[in-house]
N, C-alpha and C positions, 0 to 999 in steps of 0.2 A: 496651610499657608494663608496669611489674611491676603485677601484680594480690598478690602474698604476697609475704612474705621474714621469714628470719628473723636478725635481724641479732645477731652476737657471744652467741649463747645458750650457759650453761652451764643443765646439769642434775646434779641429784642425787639417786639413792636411800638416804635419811640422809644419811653421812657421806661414802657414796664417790657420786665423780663420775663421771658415764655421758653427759655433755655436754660436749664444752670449745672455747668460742667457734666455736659454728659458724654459718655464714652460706651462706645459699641464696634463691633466688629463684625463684619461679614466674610467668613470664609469663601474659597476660592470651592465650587460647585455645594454650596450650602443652600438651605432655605432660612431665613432669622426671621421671627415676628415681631411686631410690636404691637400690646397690648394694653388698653385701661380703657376709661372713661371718654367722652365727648369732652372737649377741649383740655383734655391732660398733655396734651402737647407731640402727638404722635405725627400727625399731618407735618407738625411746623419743623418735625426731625428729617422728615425727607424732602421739606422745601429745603432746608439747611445744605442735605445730603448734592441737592442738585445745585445748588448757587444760586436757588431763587433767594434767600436772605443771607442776609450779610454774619459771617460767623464775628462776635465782638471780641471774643476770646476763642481759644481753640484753631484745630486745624480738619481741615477734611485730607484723606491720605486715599489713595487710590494708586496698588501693585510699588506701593513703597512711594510712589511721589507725591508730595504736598500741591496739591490743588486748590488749596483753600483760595485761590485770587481767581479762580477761572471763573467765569459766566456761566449759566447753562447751556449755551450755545456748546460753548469747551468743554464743558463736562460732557455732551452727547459724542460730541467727537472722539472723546477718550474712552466712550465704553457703556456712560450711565444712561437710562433710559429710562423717563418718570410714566410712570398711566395715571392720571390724577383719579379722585374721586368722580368727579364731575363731566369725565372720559374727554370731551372737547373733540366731539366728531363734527366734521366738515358739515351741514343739514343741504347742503344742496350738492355735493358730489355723491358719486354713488361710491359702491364696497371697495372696488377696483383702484378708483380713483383716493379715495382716502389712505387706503394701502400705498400707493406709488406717491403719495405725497412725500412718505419717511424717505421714500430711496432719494430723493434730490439732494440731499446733504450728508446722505450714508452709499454711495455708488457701490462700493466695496463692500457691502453687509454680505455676509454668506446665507444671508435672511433671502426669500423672494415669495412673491405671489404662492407659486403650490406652495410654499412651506406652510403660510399662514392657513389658505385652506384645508391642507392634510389635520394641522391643530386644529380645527373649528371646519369642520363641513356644513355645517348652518351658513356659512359666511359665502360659501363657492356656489351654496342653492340660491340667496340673495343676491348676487355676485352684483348684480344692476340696480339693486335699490338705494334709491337716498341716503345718505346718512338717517335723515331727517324723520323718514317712514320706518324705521328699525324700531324694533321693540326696546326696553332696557336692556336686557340682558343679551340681544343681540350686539349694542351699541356697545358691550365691556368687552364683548368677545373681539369686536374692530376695534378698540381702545387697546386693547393689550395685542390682538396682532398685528399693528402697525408698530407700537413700541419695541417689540421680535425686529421689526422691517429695518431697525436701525442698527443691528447687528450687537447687540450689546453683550460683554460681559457680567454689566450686573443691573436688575429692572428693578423699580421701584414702581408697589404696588399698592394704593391707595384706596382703601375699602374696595376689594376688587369684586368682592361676595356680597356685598350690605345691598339688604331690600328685595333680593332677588330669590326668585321660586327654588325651592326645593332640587330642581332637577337643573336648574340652568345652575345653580352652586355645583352640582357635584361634575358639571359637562367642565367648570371653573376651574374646578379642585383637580380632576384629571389634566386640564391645559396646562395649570402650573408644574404640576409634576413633570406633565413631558418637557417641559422649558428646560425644565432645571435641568433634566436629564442631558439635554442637549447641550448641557457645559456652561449654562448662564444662571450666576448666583440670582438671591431674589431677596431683598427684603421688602416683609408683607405687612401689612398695617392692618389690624382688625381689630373692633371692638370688644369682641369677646374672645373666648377659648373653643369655639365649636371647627374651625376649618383648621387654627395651626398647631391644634391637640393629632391632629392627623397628619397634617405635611411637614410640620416646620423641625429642623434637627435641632435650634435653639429657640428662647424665648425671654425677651426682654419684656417687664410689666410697667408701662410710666406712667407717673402720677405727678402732677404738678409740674410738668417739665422735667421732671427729676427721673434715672432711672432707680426702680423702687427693689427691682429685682430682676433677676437672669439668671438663665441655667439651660442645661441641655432637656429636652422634651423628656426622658426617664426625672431627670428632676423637677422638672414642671406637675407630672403624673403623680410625684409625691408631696409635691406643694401646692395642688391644685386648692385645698377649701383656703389656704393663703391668699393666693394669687386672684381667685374667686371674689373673696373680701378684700381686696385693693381695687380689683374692676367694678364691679360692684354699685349701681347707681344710690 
């Protein structure tokens, strides 16, 4: 059962287009990736997805209802939950505090405090430090469990692995799994093919804004030196 989709979306910044009719779909307890190059338009698909820009054609569909006019204020309400690239943690609150920021506008989240630390024990050892004094790969682990904090049925994951050690990826790759597990769909935004050749049940490859290609993870595994040569710098 699709739980998202985005049907026939263009985007624009001004005058140039960075969208053109694209159409995706996230199942209901799925992982979906999105794939390509540095500015192939992966980011500007889950700005779209949240109502950070403005769809000029198309629709955003979320459990059957057209959302395409809500804000992102409306869309968190309804379920979606963005973790950007750029994490956008508090630098003068501590762990605690960053966490119970999401609950002010999600009361009702079945999310709370243990939940996040039980995902990320690194996070319950820092429990009192700054945003600000957190490592990187501390500051995705409080980026994505605050985004948990808002009780979401589907996260949207914005290089949630890029740049980061070896071992804090796979502490990464382990948290989204257990997400998912936990009944919350996830589309994941990656540069390459190394984390959603492992998690992802689907895979969408974009290129120029356009989707270039998609298929289930068994088909990505047979279209990989493809899929390879479209991501490809």
């Amino acid at each position: 059962m699709t739980l998202f989709a985005l049907e026939g979306v263009d985007v624009f910044y001004g005058k140039a287009q960075a969208l053109h009719a694209v159409d995706l779909r996230v199942a209901r307890g799925e992982i979906v990736s999105l794939v390509g190059r540095n500015g192939a338009g992966k980011t500007t698909i889950l700005r779209a997805a949240m109502g950070l820009l403005p769809c000029a054609r198309g629709r955003r569909v979320l459990e059957g209802a057209d959302i395409t006019g809500l804000p992102p204020h409306g869309a968190s309400r309804c379920g979606v939950a963005l973790v950007p690239a750029d994490r956008q943690v508090f630098p003068t609150l501590d762990v605690v505090q960053n966490l119970r920021v999401a609950q002010v506008a999600h009361r009702t989240s079945r999310f709370g405090v243990d939940d996040a630390f039980e995902l990320f024990p690194r996070l319950k050892e820092r429990r009192r430090a700054l945003g600000g004094s957190l490592s990187g790969g501390e500051q995705q682990m409080l980026s994505i469990a605050r985004g948990l904090m808002t009780g979401p049925s589907l996260m949207l994951l914005d290089e949630a692995t890029e740049g980061l050690a070896p071992i804090i990826v796979e502490s990464l790759t382990q948290a989204i799994q257990g997400i998912n597990r936990q009944g919350v769909s996830i589309l994941l935004v990656e540069q390459n093919m190394r984390v959603p050749m492992r998690i992802a049940h689907r895979q969408y490859v974009i290129e120029t804004g356009r989707v270039a290609w998609s298929g289930t993870l068994d088909e990505a595994r047979q279209a990989r030196e493809r899929i390879e040569t479209l991501i490809s710098v």
